[in-house]
C-alpha positions in Angstrom: -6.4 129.0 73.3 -6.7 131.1 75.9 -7.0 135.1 75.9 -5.0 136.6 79.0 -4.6 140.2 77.1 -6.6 142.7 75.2 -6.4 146.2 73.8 -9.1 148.3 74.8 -9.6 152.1 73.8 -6.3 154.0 75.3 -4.5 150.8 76.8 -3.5 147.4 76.7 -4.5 145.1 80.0 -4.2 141.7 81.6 -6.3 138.9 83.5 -6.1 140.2 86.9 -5.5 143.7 86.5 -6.8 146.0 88.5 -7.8 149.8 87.1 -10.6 152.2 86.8 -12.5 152.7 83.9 -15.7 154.1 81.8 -17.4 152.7 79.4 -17.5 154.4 75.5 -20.4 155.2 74.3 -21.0 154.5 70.1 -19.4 157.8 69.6 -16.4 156.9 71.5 -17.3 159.5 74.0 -17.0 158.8 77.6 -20.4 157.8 79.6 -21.3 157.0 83.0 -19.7 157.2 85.8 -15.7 155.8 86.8 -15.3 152.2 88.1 -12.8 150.0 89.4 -12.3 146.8 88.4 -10.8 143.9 87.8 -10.1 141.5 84.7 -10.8 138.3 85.5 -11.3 137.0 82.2 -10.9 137.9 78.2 -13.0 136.0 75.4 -14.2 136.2 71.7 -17.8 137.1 71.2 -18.0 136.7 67.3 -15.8 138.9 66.4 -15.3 141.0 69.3 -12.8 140.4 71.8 -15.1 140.8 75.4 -13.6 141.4 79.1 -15.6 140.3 82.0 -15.0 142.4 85.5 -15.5 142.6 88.4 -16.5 145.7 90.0 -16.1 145.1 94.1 -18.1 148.6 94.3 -20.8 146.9 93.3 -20.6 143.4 94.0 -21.1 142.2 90.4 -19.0 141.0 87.4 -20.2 143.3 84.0 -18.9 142.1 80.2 -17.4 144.9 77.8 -16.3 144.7 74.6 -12.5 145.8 74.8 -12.9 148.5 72.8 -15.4 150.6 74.5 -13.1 150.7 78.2 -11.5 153.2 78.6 -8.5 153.8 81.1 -8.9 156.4 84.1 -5.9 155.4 86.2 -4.3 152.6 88.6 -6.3 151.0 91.8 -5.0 150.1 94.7 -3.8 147.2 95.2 -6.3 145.5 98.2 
């Protein structure tokens, strides 16, 4: 079966969105700085759902768990 949703901290998202986002730290507090990125695929890691993106900023894909990204607003569309 394949995962093309997830719920993350504040939000629910798709394969192929596009938004900016931080990272949670174990606290659930906000860290780093605000990305934009997009989904380009969802998976289970044990028991954790996982979203992979890529972040055309820095010309890399980075893996999340769901729950620690956290919604900062729409991209544009490119």
């Amino acid at each position: 079966m394949k995962i093309t949703s997830f719920q993350a901290a504040n939000f629910t998202s798709y394969v192929g969105e596009r938004f900016r986002f931080q990272t949670l730290d174990d606290n659930g507090e906000p860290m780093g700085p605000v990305l934009a990125g997009e989904v380009k695929r969802v998976f289970r890691q044990g028991r954790q759902i996982s979203v992979e993106l890529y972040i055309p900023d820095k010309h890399c894909t980075h893996i999340h768990e769901a729950k620690r990204i956290y919604y900062k607003g729409r991209t544009a569309n490119k």
